[in-house]
Each structure stands twice: as structure tokens, then as C-alpha cells.
C-alpha positions in Angstrom: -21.4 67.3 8.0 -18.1 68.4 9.6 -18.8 70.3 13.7 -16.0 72.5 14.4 -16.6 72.4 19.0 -14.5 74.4 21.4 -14.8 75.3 24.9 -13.2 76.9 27.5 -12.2 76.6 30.8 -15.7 75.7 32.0 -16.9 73.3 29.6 -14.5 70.1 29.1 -17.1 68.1 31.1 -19.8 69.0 29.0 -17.8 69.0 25.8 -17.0 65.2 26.7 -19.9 64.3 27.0 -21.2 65.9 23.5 -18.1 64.7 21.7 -19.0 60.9 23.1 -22.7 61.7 21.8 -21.4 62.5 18.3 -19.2 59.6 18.4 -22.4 57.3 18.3 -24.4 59.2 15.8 -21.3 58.9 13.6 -20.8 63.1 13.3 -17.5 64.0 12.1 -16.0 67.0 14.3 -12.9 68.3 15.2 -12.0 69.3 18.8 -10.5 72.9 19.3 -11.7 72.4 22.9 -9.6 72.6 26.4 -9.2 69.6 28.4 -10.1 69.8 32.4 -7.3 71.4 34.1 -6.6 74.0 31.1 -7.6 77.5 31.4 -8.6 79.7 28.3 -10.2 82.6 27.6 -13.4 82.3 26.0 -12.8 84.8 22.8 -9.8 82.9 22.1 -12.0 79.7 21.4 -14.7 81.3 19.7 -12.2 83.3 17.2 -10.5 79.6 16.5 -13.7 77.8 16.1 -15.8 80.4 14.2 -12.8 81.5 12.1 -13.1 77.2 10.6 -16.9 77.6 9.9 -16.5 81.3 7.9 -13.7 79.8 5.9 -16.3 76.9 5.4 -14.1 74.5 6.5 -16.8 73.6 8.6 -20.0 73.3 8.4 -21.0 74.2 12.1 -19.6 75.0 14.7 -20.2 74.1 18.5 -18.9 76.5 21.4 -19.2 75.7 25.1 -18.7 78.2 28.0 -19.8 78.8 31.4 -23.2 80.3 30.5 -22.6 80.1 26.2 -23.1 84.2 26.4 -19.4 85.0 25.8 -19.1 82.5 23.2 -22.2 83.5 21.6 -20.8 87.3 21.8 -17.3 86.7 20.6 -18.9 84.5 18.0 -21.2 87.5 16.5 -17.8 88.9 15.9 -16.8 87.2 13.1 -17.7 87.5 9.7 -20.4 84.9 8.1 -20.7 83.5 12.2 -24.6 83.4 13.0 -24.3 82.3 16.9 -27.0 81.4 19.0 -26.7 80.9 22.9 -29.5 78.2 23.9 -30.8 76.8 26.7 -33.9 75.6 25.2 -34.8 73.0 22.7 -37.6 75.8 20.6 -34.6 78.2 20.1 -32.5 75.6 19.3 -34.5 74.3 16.4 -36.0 78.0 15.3 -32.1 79.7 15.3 -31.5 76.9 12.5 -34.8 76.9 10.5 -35.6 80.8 10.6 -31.6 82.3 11.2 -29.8 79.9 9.6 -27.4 80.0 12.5 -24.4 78.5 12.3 -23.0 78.2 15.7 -24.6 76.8 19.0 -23.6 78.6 22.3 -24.3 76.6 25.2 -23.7 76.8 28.8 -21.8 74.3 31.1 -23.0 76.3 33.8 -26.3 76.3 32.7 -27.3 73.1 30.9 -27.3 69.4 32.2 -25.5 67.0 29.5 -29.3 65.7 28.4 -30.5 68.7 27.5 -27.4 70.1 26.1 -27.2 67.0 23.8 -30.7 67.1 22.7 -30.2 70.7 21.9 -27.1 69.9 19.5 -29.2 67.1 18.2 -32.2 69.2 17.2 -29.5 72.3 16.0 -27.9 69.6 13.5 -30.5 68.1 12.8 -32.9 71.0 11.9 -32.4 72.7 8.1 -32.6 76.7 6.9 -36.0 77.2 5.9 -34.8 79.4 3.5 -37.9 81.7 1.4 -38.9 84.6 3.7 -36.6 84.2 6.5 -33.7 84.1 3.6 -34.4 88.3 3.2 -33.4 88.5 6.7 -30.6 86.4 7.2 -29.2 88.6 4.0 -30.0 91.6 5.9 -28.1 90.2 8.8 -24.9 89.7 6.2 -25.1 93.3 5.1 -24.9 94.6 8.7 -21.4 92.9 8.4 -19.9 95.4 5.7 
């Protein structure tokens, strides 16, 4: 599996400390993130990252921001991105197995590093349940056209 992260101005702390994380699990990912210091805006991040997981270049794609809301909205502006801002390890695990989401939102602002990283664990981690929740992750896609 290849993770697509980014972040913005508010989350090179947080993204460090996920990026170590995957580093030990062995996950391959590429960092479109900021480092501390660098300022971006947030739809520029989410445009770069989700624009690699639409093209499938990626399979997922991690964005980090102060509170993961303006990620999660940019996000849901690009075609084929299913994003998901979570705080919580139940919509983290049920945005994967009943949405099929693609992208995880998260908040530096928001989320320690322990629960952040068990939330990008259990996102990963969790597969599409597919059969009845596949009619409405369609029906999301046709809201795109």
C-alpha cells in the first residue's frame, strides 16, 4: 500500500510523528507535507495529495491540518476523493468499511499523536465492506458528474 500525507502549516509536528509510525510498520508513503517553519494554505495540500490518490497513484491518502475540517473540505473537492475528518477511532474504522473512504483528515489542533496514530492504524488497516454499502458509495460517485 502506497499513503500519499500532506499537511499544512499546523501539522509538521504531528505529521512527524505519523511518518516515524509508518516507518516501523514498514508503510510506504510519500511526503507532500510542510516542514515546521513553512507556511501553506491548506487547499493547496489537499489538491496535491488528493489529486495522487484520484490518479490512483496512491492508494490513500493522509492530510493533516489544524482541525482536519479544511482538509477534509478541499478534499471532497476532487473527483474519486472520499475524505473523512476524524477524531475518533469508530469513525475511523466505519468511513473505511461502510464509505470506502479514501482520505483521513485529522487535526493537529485536535488530536494527541496516540490517538492520531491509532486512528491511521485502524483507517489502513480496516477494508471496504463492499455489498450494501457499495450502492451508496456509487451514489456518492454519481453526485460527482
Amino acid at each position: 500500500m502506497k499513503i500519499a500525507i500532506g499537511c499544512d502549516h499546523a501539522g509538521p509536528e504531528l505529521k512527524a510523528e505519523i511518518l516515524a509510525h509508518l516507518d516501523e510498520k514498514g508503510v510506504e508513503y510519500t511526503d507532500f507535507g510542510i516542514q515546521a517553519g513553512e507556511k501553506v494554505d491548506y487547499p493547496d495540500k489537499a489538491k496535491e495529495v488528493c489529486e495522487k490518490v484520484a490518479s490512483g497513484e496512491y492508494e490513500m491518502g493522509i492530510l493533516i491540518c489544524g482541525t482536519g475540517i479544511g482538509m477534509s473540505m478541499s478534499a471532497n473537492k476532487i473527483k474519486g476523493i472520499r475524505a473523512a475528518c476524524c477524531s475518533d477511532y469508530f469513525s475511523a474504522k466505519y468511513t473505511r468499511a461502510h464509505n470506502d473512504a479514501n482520505v483521513l483528515c485529522i487535526g493537529a489542533r485536535v488530536l494527541g499523536a496516540g490517538l492520531a496514530i491509532e486512528l491511521v492504524d485502524v483507517f489502513l488497516e480496516t477494508e471496504f465492506e463492499g455489498g450494501r454499502h457499495q450502492r451508496r458509495v456509487d451514489k456518492i460517485s454519481e453526485l460527482e458528474k
